[in-house]
N, C-alpha and C positions, 0 to 999 in steps of 0.2 A: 205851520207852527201849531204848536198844541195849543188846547183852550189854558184856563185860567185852575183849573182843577186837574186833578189825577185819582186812583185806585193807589196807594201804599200799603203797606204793614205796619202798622205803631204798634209800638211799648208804651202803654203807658203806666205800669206796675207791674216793679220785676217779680218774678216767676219762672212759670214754666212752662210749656208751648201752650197753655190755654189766655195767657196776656197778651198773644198775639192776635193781633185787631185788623180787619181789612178797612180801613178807614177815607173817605174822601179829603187830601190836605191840598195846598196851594202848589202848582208846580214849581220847584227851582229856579228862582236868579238866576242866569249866567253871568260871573264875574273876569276878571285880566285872566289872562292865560288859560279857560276855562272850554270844554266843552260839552253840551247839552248832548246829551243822549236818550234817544227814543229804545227804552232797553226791552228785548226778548225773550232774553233770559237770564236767571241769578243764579250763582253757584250756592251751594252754602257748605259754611265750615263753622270749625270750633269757635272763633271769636264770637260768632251770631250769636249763640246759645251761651256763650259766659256774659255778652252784653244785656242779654236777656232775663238772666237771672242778677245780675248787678254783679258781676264777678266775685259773686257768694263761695264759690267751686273751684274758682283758679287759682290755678298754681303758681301763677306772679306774686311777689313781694308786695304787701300792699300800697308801700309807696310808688309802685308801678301803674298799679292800675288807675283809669282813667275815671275823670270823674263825669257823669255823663246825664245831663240835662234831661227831664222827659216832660213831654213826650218826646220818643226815637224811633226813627227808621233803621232796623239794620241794617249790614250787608255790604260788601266790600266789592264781589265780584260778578261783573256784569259784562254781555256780546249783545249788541244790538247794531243803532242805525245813528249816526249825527245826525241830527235834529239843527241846529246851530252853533254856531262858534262866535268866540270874543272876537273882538277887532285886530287883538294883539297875538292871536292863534293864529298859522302860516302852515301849517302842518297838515290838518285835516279841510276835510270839505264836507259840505253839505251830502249826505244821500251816500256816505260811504260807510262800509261796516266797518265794525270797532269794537275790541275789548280791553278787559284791562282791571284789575286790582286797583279800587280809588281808598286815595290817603292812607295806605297803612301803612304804619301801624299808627298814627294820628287819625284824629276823628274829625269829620267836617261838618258841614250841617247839611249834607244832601247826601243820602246813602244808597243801597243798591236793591233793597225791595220795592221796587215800585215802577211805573211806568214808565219817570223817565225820572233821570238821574243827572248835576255836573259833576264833571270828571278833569281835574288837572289835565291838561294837555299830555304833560309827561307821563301820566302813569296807563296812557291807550297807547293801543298797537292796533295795524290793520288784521283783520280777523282773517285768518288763514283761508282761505277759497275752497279747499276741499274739503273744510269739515262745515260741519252746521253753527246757529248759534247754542245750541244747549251743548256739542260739547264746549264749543269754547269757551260757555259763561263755569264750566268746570274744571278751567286749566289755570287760570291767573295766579291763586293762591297756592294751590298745589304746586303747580308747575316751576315758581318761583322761591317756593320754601326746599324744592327737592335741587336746583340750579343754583341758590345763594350758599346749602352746604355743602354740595359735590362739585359743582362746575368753577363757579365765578362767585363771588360776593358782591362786586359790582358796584360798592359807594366806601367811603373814606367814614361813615357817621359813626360816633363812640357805640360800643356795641354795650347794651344796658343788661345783657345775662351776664359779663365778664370783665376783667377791666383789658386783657389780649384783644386783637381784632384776630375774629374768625379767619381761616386760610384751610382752604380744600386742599386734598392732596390729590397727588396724580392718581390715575383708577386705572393705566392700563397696564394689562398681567399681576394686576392685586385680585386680591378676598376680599369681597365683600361683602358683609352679611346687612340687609336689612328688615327690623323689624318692622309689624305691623303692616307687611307688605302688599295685601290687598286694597289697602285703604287709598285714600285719597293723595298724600305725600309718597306714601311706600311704591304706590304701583306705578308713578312717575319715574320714581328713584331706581325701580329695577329694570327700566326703560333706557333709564342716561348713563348708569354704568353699564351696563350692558352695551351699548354705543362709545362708550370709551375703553372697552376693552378688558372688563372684569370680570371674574369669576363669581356671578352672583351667590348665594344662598341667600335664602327669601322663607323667613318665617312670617306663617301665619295659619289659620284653619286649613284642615288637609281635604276640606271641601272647596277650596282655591287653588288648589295643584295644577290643573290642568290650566287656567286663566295665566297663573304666573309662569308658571313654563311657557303661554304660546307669547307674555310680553318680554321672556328672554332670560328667565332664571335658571342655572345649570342646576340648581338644586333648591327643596324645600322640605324643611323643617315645619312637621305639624306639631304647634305647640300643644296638643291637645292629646298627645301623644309621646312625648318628648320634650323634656326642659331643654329650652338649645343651648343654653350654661352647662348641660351634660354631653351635649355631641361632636356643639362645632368646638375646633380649634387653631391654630394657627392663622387666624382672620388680622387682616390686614386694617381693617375699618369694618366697626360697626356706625349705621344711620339707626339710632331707637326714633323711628316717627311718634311713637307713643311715647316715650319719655317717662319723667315722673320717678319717684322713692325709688323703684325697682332696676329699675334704668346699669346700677351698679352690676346686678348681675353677669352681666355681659362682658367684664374686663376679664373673667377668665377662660372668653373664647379668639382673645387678640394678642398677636404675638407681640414680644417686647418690639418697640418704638411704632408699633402702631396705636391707633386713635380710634375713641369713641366720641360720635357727636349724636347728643340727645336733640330732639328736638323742643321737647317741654321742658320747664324747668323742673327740680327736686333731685339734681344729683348730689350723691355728699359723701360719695367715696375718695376724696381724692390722697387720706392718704396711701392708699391701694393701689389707686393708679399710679401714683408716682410710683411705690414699690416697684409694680409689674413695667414702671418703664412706657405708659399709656398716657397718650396726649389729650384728655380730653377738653371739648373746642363746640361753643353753641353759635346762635349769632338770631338775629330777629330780623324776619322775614318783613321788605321793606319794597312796596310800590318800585318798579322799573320798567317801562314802558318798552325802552331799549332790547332789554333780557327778556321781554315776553316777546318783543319781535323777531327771535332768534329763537326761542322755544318756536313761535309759530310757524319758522320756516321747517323744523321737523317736525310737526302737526302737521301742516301742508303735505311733507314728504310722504309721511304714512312711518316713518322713523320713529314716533314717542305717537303715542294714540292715548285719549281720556276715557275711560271705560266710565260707564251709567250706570250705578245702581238703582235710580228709582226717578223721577219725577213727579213734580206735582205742579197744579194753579196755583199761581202769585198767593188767591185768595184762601189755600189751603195750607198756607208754612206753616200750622199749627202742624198738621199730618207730616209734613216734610221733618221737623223740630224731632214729632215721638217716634219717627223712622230714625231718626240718630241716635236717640236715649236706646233702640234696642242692641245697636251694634252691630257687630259682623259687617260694616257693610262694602259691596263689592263695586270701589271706583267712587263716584261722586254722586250726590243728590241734588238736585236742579232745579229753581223751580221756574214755569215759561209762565211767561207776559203774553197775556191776548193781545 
């Protein structure tokens, strides 16, 4: 069992990767259904850095957003070791690896920068045996936002971007175009359609050509070169990983009755899409222990793979933070637990 202390990352005044603090705080309760984690490694995504800045930046509705106590630990996604479990956890054991997206998109008091973390029972899966833990502290959120819009959605919860519940459509012998394709949601997404049977096209810098072609894209669009609102057409489904104001652009590369799913919020074309006949359909990426245990058996396979962009020490997410503010980045940023 651990001691009485840990090494975390506090917020304690939002900002910007310089509020981020290697701090000494108390290790995590385990509470009912709960399990302690001796973590490895942290994925990190966008929610880190809007938690960070107080969701100054996001694109949520502000009665969306969350209202959030500090000092804070970020951080949602984490691969490490069970440390301990509740009494009323039946599931895991002692000394087994584990990952997993904890409470999103609700906030708890035990987060995922830091030594060691609890984690809802439900929201870990056994960590795939053939990969490491840094990728797999790089798949949870990813993997799970690219699977809730293309695959499964996987819970019945009202969905808080729309008042429709989200519904993927089938991908195999469609077009699919997704943006932002290198990145962390995109390069999953050109993985699972591609595995279900699509004709990708995969925008994004045409210094990523070669990376998305080898995870299965039949084609890519260098947007640095070409507006893809000018080239592609007849696209069955656009996924925008990026989302946001511009998001629209896109409906006049998708044939009538098919669908655009943003993944950010600030779409506000819809009378256009109705015109063109375009379904468009968000939904909010939400903890599933289940669905990451099914992503992991194609992890394990070599089927869907987590590409690295960069890593850093737990005690450097400052540095890990301003690698995200520069962009371009290829696959996911990690940061590992001594």
């Amino acid at each position: 069992m651990p001691g009485h202390t840990m090494k975390a990352i506090q917020v304690h005044e939002f900002g910007g990767p310089e509020v981020l603090q290697y701090d000494t705080v108390p290790v995590p309760e385990l509470k009912p259904g709960e399990v302690l984690v001796r973590v490895h490694a942290v994925g990190v995504n966008p929610p880190d850095w809007y938690l960070r800045d107080g969701y100054e930046h996001q694109q949520l509705p502000v009665e969306m957003r969350p209202s959030i106590p500090l000092p804070v630990i970020p951080g949602s996604d984490v691969s490490g070791v069970v440390e301990a479990v509740a009494t009323d956890v039946h599931g895991f054991s002692v000394g087994e690896e584990v990952f997993g997206m904890l409470r999103f998109p609700s906030f708890g008091d035990s987060a995922a920068y830091a030594e060691y973390a609890t984690a809802p029972a439900a929201d870990l899966a056994r960590k795939p045996a053939g990969i490491d833990h840094v990728h797999a502290a790089g798949a949870p959120m990813s993997g799970l936002t690219a699977w809730q819009f293309l695959i499964e959605l996987g819970h019945d919860q009202p969905n808080p971007l729309q008042p429709d519940k989200h519904r993927p459509v089938p991908l195999d012998g469609k077009t699919v175009l997704i943006n932002g394709a290198a990145g962390g949601v995109g390069h999953i997404a050109v993985q699972l359609a591609a595995w279900k049977g699509a004709h990708v096209i995969a925008v994004a810098s045409g210094k990523h050509e070669s990376f998305l072609r080898d995870l299965g894209a039949d084609e890519v669009i260098d947007y640095t070169q070409d507006r893809p609102e000018d080239v592609a057409r007849d696209v069955d489904l656009v996924l925008d990983s990026l989302g946001g104001p511009t998001t629209g652009r896109f409906l006049a590369t998708i044939k009538r009755g098919g669908a655009l799913f943003p993944v950010f919020p600030g779409f506000s074309d819809a009378n256009e899409a109705a015109e063109r006949g375009v379904t468009v359909s968000m939904t909010q990426v939400r903890s599933d222990g289940s669905e990451l245990q099914e992503l992991g058996r194609l992890l394990d396979a070599g089927t869907v793979r987590v590409a690295i962009d960069s890593t850093f020490a737990l005690k450097d997410a400052r540095r890990a933070h301003e690698r995200a503010a520069h962009g371009h980045i290829q696959g996911k940023i990690v940061l590992v637990v001594a």
